[in-house]
C-alpha positions as CSV (number, residue, x, y, z in Angstrom):
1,X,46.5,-67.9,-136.4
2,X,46.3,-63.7,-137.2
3,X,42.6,-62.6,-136.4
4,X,42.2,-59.1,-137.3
5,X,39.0,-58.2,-135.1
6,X,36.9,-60.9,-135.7
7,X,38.4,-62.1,-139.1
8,X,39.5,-65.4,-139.1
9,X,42.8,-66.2,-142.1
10,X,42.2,-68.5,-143.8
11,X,44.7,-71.2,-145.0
12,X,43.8,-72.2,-148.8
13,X,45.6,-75.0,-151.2
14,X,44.2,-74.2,-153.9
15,X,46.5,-73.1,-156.4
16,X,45.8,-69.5,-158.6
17,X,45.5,-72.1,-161.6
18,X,43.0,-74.0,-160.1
19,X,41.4,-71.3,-158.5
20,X,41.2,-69.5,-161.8
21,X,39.8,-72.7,-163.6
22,X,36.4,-72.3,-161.5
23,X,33.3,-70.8,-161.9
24,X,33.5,-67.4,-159.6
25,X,30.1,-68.7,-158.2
26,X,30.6,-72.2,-157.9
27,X,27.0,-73.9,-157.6
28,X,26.5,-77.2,-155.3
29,X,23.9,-79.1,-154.3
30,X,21.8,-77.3,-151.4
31,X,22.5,-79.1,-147.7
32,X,20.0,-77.4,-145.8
33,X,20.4,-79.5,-142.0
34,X,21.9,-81.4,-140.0
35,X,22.1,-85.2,-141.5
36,X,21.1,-84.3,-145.0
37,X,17.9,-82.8,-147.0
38,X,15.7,-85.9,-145.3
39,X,17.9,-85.3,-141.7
40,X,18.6,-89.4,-141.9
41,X,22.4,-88.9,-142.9
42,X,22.3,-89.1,-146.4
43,X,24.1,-87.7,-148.9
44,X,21.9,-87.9,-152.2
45,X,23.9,-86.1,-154.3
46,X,27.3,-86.6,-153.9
47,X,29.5,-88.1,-156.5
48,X,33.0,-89.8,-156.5
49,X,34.1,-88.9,-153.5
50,X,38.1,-89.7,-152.8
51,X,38.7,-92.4,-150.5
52,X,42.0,-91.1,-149.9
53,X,43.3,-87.6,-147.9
54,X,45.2,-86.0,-145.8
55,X,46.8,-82.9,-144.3
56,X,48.5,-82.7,-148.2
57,X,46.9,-84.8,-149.9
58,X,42.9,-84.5,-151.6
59,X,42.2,-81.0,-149.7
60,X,41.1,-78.4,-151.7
61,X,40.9,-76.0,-149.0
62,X,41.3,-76.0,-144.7
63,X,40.1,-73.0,-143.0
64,X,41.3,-72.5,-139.5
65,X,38.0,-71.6,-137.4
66,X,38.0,-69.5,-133.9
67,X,36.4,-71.0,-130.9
68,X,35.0,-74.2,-130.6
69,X,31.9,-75.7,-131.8
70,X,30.7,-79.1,-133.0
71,X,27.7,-77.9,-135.5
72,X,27.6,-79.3,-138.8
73,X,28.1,-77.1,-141.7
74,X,25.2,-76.6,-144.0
75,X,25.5,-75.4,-147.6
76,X,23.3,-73.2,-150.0
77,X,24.9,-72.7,-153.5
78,X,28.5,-71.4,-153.0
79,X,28.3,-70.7,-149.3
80,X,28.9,-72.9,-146.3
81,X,27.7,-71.9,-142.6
82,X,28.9,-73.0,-139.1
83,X,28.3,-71.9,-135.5
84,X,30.9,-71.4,-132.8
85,X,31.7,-70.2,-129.8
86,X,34.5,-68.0,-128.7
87,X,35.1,-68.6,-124.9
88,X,37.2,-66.2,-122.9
89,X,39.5,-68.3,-120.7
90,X,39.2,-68.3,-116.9
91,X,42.1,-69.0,-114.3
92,X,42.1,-72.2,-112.3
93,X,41.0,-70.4,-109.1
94,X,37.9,-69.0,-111.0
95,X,37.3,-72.0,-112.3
96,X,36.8,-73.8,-109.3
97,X,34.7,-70.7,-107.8
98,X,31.9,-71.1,-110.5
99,X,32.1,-74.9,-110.3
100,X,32.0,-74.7,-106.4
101,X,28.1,-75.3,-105.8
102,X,27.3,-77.0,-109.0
103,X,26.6,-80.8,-108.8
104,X,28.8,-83.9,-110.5
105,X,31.2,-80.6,-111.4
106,X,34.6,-83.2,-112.6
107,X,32.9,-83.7,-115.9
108,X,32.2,-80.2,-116.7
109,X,33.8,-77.2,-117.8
110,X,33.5,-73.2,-117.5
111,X,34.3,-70.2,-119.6
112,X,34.1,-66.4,-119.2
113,X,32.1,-64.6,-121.2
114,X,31.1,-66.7,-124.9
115,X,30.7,-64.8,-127.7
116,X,28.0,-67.2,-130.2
117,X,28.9,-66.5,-133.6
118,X,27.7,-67.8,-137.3
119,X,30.5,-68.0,-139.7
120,X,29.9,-68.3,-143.8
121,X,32.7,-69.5,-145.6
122,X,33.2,-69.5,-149.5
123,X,32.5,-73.1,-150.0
124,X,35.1,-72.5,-153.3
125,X,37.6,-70.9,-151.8
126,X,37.0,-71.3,-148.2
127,X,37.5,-67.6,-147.6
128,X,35.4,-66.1,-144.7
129,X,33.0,-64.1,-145.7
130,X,30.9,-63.7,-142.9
131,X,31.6,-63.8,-138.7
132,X,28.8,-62.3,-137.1
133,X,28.6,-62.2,-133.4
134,X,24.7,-63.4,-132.3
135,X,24.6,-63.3,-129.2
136,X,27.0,-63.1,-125.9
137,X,26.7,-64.4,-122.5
138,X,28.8,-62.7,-119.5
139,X,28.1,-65.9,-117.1
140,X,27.6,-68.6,-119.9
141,X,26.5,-72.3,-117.6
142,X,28.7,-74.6,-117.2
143,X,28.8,-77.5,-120.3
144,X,29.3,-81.3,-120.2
145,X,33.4,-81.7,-121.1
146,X,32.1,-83.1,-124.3
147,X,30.2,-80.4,-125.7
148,X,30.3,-77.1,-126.5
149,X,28.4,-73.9,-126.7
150,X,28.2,-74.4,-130.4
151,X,26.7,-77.6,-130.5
152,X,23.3,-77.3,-132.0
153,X,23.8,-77.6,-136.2
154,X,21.7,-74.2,-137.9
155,X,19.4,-74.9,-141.1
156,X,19.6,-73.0,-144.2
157,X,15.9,-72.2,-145.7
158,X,14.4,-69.9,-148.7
159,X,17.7,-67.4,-147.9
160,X,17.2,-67.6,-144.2
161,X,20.0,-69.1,-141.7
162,X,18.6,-70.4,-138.5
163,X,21.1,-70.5,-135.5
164,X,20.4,-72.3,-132.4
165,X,22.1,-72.5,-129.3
166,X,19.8,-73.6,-126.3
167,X,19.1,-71.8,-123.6
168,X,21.7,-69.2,-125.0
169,X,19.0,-68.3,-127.7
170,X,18.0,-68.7,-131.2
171,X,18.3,-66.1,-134.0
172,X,17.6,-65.9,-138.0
173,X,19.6,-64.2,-140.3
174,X,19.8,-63.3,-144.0
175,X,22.0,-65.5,-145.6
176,X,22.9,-62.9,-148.1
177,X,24.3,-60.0,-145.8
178,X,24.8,-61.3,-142.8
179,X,21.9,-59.5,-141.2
180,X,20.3,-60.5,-138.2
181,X,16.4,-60.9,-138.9
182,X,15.9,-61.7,-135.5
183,X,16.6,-63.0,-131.8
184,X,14.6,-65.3,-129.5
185,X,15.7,-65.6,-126.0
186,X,12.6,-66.4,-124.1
187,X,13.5,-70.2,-123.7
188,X,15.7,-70.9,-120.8
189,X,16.1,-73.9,-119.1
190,X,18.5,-75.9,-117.1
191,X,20.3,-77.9,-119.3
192,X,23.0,-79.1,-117.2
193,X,25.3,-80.2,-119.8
194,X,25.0,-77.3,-122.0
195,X,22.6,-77.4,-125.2
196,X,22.8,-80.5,-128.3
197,X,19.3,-81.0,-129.8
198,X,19.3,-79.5,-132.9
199,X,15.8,-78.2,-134.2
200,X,13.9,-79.1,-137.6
201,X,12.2,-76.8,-140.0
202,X,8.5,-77.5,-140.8
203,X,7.1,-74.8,-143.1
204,X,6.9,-71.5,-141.3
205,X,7.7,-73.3,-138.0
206,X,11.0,-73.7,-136.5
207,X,11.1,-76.6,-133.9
208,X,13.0,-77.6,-130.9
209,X,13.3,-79.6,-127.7
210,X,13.6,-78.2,-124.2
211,X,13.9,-80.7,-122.1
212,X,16.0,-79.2,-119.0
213,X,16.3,-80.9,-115.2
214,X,13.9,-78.1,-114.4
215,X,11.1,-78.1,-117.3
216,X,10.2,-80.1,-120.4
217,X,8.7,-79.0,-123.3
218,X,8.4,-78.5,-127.2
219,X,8.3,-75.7,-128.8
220,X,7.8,-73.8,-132.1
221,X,9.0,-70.6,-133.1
222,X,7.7,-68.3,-136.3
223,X,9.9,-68.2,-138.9
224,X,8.9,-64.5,-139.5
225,X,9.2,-63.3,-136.8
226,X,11.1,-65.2,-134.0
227,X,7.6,-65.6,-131.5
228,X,6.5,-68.4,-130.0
229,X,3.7,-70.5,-132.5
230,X,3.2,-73.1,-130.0
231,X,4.5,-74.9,-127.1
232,X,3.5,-78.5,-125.8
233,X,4.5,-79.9,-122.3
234,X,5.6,-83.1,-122.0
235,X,3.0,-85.0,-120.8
236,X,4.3,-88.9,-120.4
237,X,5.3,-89.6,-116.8
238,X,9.2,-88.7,-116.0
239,X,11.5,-90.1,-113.1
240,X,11.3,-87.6,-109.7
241,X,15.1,-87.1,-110.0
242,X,15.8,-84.2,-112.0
243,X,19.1,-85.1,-113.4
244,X,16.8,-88.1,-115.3
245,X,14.4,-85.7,-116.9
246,X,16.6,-83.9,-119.3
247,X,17.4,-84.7,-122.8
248,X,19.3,-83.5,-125.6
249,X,16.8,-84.6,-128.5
250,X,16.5,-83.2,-132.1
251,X,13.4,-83.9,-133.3
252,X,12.4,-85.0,-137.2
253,X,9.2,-84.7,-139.2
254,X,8.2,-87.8,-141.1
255,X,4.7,-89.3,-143.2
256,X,3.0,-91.6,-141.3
257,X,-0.3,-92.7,-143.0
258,X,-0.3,-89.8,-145.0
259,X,0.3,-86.8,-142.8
260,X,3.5,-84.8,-141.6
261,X,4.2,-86.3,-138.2
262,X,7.0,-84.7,-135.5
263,X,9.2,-87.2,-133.6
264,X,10.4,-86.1,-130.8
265,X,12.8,-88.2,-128.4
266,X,12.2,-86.7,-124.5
267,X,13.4,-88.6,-121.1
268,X,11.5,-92.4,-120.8
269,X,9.3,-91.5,-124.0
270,X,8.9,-91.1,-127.9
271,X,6.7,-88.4,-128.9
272,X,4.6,-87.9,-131.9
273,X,3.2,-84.4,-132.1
274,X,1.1,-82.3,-134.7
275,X,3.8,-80.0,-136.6
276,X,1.3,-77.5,-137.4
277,X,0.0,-76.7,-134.1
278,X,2.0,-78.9,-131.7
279,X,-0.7,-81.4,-130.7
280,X,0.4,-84.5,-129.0
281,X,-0.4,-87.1,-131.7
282,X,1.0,-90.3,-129.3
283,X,3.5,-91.2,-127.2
284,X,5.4,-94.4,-126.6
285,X,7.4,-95.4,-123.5
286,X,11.2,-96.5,-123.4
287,X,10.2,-99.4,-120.9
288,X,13.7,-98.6,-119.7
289,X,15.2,-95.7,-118.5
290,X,15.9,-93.1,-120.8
291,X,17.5,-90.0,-120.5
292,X,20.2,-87.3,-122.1
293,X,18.9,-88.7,-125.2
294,X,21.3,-86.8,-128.4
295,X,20.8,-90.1,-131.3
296,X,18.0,-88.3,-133.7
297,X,15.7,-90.8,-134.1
298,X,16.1,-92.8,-138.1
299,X,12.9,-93.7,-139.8
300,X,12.2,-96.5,-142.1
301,X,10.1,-99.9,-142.6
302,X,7.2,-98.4,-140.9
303,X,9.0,-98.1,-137.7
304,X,11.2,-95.3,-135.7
305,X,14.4,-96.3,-134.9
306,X,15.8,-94.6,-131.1
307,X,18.1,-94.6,-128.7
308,X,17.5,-94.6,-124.9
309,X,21.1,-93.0,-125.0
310,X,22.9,-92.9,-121.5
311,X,23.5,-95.4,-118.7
312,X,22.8,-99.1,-120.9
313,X,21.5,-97.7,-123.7
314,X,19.0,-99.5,-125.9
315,X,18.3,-99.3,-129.2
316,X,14.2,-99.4,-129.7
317,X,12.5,-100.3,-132.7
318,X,8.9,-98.4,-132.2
319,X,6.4,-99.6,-134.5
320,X,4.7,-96.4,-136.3
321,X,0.7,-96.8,-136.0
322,X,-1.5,-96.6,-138.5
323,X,-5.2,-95.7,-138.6
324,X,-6.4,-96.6,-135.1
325,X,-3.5,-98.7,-134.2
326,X,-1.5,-97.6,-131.3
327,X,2.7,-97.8,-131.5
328,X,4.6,-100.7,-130.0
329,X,8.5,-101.5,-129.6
330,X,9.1,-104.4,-132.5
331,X,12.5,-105.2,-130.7
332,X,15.1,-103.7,-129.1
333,X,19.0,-104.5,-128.9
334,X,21.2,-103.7,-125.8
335,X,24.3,-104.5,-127.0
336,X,27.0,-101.8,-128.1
337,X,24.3,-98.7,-128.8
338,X,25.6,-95.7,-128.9
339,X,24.9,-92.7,-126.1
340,X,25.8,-89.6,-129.1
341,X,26.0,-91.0,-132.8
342,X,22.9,-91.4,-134.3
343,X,22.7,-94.5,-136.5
344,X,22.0,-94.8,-139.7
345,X,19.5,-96.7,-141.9
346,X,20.8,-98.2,-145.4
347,X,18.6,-100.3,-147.2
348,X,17.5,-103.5,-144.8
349,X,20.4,-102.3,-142.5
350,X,21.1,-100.4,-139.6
351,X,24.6,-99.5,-138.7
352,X,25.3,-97.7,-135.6
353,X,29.0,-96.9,-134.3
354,X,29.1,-96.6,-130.5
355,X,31.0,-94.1,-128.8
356,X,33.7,-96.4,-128.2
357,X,34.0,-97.2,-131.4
358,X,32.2,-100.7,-132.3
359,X,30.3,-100.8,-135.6
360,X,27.5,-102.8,-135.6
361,X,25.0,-103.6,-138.3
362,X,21.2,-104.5,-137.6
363,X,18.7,-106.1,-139.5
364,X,16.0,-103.5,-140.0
365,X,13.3,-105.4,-139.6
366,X,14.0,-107.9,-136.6
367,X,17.4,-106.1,-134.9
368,X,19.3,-109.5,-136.1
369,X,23.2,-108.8,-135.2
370,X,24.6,-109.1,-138.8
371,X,28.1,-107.9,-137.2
372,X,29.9,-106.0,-134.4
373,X,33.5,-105.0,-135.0
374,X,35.6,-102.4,-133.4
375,X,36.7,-99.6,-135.5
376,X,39.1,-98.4,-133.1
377,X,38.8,-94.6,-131.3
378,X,35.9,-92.8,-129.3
379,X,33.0,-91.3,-131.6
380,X,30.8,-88.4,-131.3
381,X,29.8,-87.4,-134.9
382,X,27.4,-89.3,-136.7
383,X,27.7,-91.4,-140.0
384,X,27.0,-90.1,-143.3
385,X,26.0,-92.4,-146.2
386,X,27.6,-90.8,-149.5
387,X,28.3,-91.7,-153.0
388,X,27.6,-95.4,-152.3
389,X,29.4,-95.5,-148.9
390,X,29.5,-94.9,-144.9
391,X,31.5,-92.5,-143.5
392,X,32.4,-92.2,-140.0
393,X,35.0,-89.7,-138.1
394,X,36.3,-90.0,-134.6
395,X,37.8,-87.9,-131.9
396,X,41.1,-88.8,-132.7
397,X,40.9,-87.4,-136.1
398,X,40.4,-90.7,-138.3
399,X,38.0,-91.0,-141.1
400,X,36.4,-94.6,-141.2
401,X,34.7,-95.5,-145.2
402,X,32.8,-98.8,-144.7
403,X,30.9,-101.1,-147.2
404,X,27.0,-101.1,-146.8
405,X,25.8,-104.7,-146.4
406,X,25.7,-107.4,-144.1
407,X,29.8,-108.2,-144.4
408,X,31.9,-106.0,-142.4
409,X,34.6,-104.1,-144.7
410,X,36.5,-101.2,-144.3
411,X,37.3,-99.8,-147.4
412,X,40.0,-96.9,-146.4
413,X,41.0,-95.2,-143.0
414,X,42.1,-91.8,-143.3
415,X,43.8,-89.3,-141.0
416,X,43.1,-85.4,-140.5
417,X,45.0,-83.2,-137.3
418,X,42.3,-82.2,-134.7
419,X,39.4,-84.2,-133.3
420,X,36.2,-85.1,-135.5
421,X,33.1,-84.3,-133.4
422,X,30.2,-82.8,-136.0
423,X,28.9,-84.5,-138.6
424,X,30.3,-84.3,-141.9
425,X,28.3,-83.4,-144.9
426,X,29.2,-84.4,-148.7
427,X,27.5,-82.7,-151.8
428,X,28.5,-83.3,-155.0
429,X,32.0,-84.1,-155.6
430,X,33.0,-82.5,-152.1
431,X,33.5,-83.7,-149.0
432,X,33.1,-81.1,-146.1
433,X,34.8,-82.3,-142.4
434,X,35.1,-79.7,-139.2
435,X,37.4,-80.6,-136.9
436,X,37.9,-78.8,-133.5
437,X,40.1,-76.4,-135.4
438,X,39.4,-76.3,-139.1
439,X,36.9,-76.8,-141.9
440,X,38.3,-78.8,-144.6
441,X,36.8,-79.3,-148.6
442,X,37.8,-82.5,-149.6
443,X,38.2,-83.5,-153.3
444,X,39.9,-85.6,-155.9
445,X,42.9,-83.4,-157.1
């Protein structure tokens, strides 16, 4: 790949007839976060998507991306925005000098100084029309082999682009020019693994987790202005080892009995938290031990659908309370939950894909097994319902489409270069997948 500074080239197959055939400012529907415009991984407006593709076939446009991140895209009108993270490689000897002191080092990795970039693509053409460095750490931690310094998805609002990248920092910009509004950097904590959560956008507040082996907390930020609106401690007893206090949440606001309510998914507990000022509302404990939780939690049928995430994961059913009631699990299943993917709710089902690759469907209402059948690969990104469908991407590249319903059917399998670990988004007749080294559009052609 030629990278003229910071300019990334971009690789485009769309012909100059094509190209000419469309509007110069193509207009799509808006995909402001992570998982959708609700955040529960739906795609509301997307259209006949094609169930077939690959490297030649169905791709109207694959732009190589430097670095690494695994952010989802998100989309306003004709232009599409990512993070990443340009590392700057370190020998083998320095390597094993910064991982020296640090504890269960064999499943982490270290970089040189990270560059933390947004990128803005022409969702059209998929020319780069923005790369703007945000921030840049000398002595970045180390992060879980898994992740990257780009994990955290960024949220698109009223002409704003919110970046976040953990302890790293948090920044706004204007969507329009590039500009950088401005730059929080206040929360620091240990995350051990390196940052996931992604935050949630509640009017002029700007939410996110911090729940670190050291500290845990929530905490807003202005939208205006980048300061601090509130903060909440956790307050739900944790486990004395530190390594069990952290988690990698991203919260979600939801109506319960007529009023915004924020879930948020720390070690051992569920939270339920004020938006507006951060007051704790309720909480809810696992019953099991919970910790590194990443799944956002799914809401539906009057309950809150989470997983406990790592070592035997559970998936709880919490029962959302109403009036003077007080929350309660409704079931829980043990079997084949996921520690990353989020599941997804579909009508009267659940389906959840494990990181291993089983696909299993729930009854929403009583966790009923309705099946459990391996898909095949190891899964990090979460499923997307679109255009009457579930889509699902692995690490090894593969694109699962599965029938909704209680019947297990795949419908097509389909095969891209590269590893699949953010979350696709779909909006109209497009179909946007990053890989670990390119952002494709694909479309019937």
């Amino acid at each position: 790949m030629r990278r003229l500074g910071h300019s990334i080239v971009t690789v485009a197959l769309l012909s100059a007839v094509s190209m000419s055939g469309r509007a110069a400012a193509e207009v799509l529907p808006s995909w402001s976060q992570w998982r959708g415009p609700a955040g529960q991984g739906h795609a509301p407006a997307a259209k006949d998507l094609p169930l077939a593709w690959s490297e030649s076939e169905n791709v109207a446009w694959k732009t190589p991306v430097e670095g690494k991140g695994w952010s989802s895209p998100v989309l306003e009108r004709d232009r599409l925005w990512l993070t990443t993270a340009v590392e700057t490689p370190l020998s083998e000897t320095e390597k094993a000098q910064r991982l020296a002191n640090v504890e269960n080092s064999s499943s982490l990795q270290v970089s040189g100084p990270v560059s933390l970039r947004a990128v803005c693509l022409d969702a059209t053409s998929g020319k780069v029309l923005h790369d703007i460095e945000l921030f840049r750490q000398s002595q970045p931690d180390p992060i879980h082999s898994l992740n990257s310094y780009a994990s955290p998805s960024p949220i698109l609002d009223g002409g704003r682009l919110y970046c976040h990248f953990g302890t790293n920092g948090t920044a706004a910009v204007d969507a329009a020019t590039g500009a950088i509004l401005w730059k929080h950097s206040l929360q620091t904590i240990k995350h051990e693994n390196g940052a996931g959560g992604t935050p949630v956008l509640f009017e002029n507040r700007l939410i996110f987790d911090c729940d670190g082996s050291d500290q845990q907390y929530i905490v807003a930020l202005d939208t205006a202005t980048g300061e601090v609106a509130w903060k909440t401690e956790r307050s739900g007893e944790r486990n004395p080892e530190p390594q069990l206090k952290k988690a990698y949440g991203s919260p979600i606001v939801t109506e319960v009995d007529g009023r915004a309510v924020l879930l948020s998914t720390g070690a051992d507990w569920l939270y339920a938290y004020d938006p507006t000022d951060g007051r704790e509302l309720w909480k809810q404990a696992y019953g099991v031990l919970g910790f590194s939780i990443v799944p956002r939690p799914i809401v539906g049928h009057g309950m809150a659908f989470i997983s406990t995430s790592f070592m035997q994961p559970e998936l709880l059913a919490v029962k959302l309370p109403i009036g003077d009631a007080l929350p309660e699990i409704a079931w829980r299943v043990k079997k084949s939950v996921p520690n990353i993917p989020s599941p997804i709710l579909v009508g009267d089902e659940i389906v959840m894909v494990s990181d291993k690759g089983v696909a299993t469907c729930l009854d929403a209402d009583s966790g009923d097994v309705r099946f459990s059948e391996r898909l095949g690969g190891n899964f990090c990104s979460s499923p997307l319902y679109a255009d009457g469908r579930i889509w699902v991407g692995n690490r090894e590249g593969q694109t699962f489409i599965l029938t909704p319903g209680k019947e297990f059917h795949v419908e097509a399998t389909n095969q891209l270069d590269g590893e699949i670990m953010a979350t696709p988004i779909a909006v109209g007749p497009a179909l946007f997948l990053r890989t670990d080294k390119a952002v494709y559009r694909i479309e019937k052609r």
